[in-house]
TIRO-2110 file (N, C-alpha, C; in Angstrom, 1 decimal):
// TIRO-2110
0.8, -1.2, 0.0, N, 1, A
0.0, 0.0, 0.0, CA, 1, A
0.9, 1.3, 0.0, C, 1, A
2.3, 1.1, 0.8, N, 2, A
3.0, 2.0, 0.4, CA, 2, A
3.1, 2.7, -0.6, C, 2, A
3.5, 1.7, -2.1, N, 3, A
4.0, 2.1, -3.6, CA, 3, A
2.9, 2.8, -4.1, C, 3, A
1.4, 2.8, -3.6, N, 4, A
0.1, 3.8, -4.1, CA, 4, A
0.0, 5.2, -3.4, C, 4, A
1.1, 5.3, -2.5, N, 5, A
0.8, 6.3, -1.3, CA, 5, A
-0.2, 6.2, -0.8, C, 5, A
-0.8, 4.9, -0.2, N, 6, A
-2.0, 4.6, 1.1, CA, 6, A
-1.4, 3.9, 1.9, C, 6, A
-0.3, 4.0, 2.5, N, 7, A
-0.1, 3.0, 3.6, CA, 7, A
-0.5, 2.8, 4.7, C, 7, A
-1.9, 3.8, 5.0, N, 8, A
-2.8, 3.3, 5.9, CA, 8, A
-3.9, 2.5, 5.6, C, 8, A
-3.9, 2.4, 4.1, N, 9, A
-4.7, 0.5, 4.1, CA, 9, A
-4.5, -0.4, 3.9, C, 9, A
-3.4, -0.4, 4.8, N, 10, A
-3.2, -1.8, 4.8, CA, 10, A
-3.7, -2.5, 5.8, C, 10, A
-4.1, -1.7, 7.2, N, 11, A
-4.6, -2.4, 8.3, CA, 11, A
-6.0, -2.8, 7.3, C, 11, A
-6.8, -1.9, 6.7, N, 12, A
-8.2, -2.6, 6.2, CA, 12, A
-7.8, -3.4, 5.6, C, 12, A
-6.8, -3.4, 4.2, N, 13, A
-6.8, -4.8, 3.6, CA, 13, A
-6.3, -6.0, 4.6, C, 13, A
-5.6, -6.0, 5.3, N, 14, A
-5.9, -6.9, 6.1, CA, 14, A
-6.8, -7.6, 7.1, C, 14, A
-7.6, -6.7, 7.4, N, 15, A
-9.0, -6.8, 8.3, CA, 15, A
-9.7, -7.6, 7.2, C, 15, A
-9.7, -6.6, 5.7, N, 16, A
-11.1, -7.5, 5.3, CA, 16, A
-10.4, -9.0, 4.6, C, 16, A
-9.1, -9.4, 4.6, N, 17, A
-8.9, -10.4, 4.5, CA, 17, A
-9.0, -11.5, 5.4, C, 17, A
-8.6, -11.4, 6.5, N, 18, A
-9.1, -12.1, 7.9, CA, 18, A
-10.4, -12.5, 8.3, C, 18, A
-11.3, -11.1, 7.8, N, 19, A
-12.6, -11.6, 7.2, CA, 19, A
-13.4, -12.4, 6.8, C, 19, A
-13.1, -12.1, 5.9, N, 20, A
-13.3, -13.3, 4.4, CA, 20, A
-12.7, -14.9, 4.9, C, 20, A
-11.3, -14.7, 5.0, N, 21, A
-11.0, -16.0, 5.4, CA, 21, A
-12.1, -16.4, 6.4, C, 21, A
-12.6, -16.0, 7.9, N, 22, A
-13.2, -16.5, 8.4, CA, 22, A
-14.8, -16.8, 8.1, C, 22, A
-15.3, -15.6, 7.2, N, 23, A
-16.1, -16.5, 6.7, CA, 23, A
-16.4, -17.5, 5.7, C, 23, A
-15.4, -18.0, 4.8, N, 24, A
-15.0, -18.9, 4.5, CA, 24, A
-14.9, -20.2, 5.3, C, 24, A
-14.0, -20.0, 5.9, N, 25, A
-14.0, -20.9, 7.3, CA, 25, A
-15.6, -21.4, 7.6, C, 25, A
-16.3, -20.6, 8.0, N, 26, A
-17.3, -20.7, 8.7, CA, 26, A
-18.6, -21.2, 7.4, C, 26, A
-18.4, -20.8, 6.3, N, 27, A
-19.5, -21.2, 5.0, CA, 27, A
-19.1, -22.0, 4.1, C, 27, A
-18.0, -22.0, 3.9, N, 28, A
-17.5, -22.9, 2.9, CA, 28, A
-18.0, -22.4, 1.4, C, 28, A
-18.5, -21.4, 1.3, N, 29, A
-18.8, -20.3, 0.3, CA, 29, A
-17.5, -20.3, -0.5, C, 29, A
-16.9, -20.4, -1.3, N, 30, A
-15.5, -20.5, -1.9, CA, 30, A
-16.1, -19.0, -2.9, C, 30, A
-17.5, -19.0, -3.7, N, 31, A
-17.6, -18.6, -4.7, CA, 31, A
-17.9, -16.8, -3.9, C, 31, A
-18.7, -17.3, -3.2, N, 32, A
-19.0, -15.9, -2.4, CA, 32, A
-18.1, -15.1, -1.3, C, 32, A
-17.0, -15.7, -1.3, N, 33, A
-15.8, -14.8, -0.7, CA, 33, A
-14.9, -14.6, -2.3, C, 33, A
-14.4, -15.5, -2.8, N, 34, A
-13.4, -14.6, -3.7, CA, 34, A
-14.5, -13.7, -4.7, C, 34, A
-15.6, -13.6, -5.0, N, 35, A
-16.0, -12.4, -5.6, CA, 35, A
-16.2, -11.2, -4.5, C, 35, A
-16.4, -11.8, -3.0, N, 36, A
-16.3, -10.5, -2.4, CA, 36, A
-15.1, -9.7, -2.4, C, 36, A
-13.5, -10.9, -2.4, N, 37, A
-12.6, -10.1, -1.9, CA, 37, A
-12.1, -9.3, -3.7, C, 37, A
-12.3, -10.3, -5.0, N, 38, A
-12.1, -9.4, -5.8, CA, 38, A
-13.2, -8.1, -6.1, C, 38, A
-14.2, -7.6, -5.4, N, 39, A
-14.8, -6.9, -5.3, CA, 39, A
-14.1, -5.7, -4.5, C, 39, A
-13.6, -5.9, -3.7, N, 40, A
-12.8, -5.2, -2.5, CA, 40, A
-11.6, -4.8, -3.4, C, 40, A
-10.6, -5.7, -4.1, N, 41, A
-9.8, -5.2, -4.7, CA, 41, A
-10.4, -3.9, -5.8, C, 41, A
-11.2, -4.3, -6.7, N, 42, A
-11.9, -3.3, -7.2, CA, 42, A
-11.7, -2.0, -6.7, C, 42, A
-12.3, -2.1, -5.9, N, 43, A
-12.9, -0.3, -4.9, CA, 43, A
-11.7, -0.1, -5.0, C, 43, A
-10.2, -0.6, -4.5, N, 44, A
-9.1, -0.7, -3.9, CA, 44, A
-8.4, 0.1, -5.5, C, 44, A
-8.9, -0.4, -6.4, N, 45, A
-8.1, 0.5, -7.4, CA, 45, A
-8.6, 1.3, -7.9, C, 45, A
-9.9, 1.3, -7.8, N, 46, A
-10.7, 2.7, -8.2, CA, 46, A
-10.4, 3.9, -7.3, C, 46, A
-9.6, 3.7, -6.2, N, 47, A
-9.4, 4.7, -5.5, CA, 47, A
-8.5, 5.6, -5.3, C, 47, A
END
């Protein structure tokens, strides 16, 4: 997050990856977390 000049999101990208992973964990959803977290990336470069 540094190289974009945001290196304060990196705590979020990490939160919402911990996230994900646990809801994963917890659903076994494979399809409905990686389109959430490539969803996230999205925002992440539109920004």
């Amino acid at each position: 997050m540094r190289s974009l000049g945001r290196p304060e999101l990196a705590t979020v990208v990490l939160a919402v990856i911990r996230g994900l992973l646990r809801d994963l964990d917890a659903t076994g959803d494979t399809v409905r977390t990686n389109r959430a977290f490539h969803d996230f990336l999205a925002t992440i470069d539109s920004a």
